[in-house]
C-alpha positions, 0 to 999 in steps of 0.5 A, spaced: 608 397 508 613 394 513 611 395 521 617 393 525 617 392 531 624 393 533 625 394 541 630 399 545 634 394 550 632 397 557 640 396 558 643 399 551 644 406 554 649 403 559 652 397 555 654 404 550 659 405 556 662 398 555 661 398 548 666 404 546 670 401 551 672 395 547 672 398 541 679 403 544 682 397 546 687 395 541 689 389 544 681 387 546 684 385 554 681 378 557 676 384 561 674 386 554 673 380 551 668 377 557 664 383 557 664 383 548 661 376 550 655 378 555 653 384 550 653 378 545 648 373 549 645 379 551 643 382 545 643 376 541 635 375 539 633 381 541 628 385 537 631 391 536 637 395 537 640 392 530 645 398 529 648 396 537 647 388 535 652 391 528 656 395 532 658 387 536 659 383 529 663 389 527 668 388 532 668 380 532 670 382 524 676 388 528 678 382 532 678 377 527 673 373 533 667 368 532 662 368 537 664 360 538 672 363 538 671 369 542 666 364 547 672 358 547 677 365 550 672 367 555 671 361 557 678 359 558 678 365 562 673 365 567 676 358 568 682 360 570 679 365 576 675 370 577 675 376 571 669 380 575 672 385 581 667 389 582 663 387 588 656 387 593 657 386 600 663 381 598 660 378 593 662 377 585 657 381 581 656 380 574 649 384 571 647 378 565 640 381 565 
C-alpha cells in the first residue's frame, strides 16, 4: 500500500482567488503573468497540492509559456517599474510566502 503524504498549502484557498483569475485572462496581462510566476515559486516543490500545481502547468501549455520563458517576461516586467500596487503604510507589498 502507497502512503502519501501530500499537504494542503496554507495559502491554496486564497491564491484560488488569483488562480481563476488567470485563467479569465485571455491575454494573460503583465499583473497575471507576475502573480502566475509567484504561484509557481510557491508551490514549486511543495508537497501536496498537485491538482493546484496541475492547474499552473496547465496554463503555462494555454499561454504557451515555459516557467524560464514566463521567469524572463516577468523579470522584464518588474524591471521596468513596479507592477504591485497594493500598499501598507506606503509601502510596496508583495505576499511570497
Amino acid at each position: 500500500m502507497t502512503q502519501t503524504n501530500d499537504q494542503r498549502h496554507p495559502q491554496e484557498s486564497r491564491d484560488r482567488l488569483i488562480l481563476d483569475a488567470i485563467k479569465r485572462d485571455a491575454n494573460l496581462s503583465d499583473y497575471n503573468k507576475v502573480e502566475l510566476a509567484r504561484l509557481l515559486i510557491r508551490y514549486q516543490n511543495f508537497p501536496g497540492a498537485r491538482s493546484f500545481q496541475a492547474e499552473l502547468s496547465a496554463l503555462l501549455t494555454t499561454y504557451d509559456l515555459t516557467p524560464e520563458t514566463l521567469f524572463a517576461q516577468t523579470r522584464a516586467i518588474h524591471a521596468s517599474g513596479q507592477i504591485y500596487r497594493r500598499t501598507k503604510g506606503g509601502e510596496e507589498s508583495q505576499d511570497w510566502s
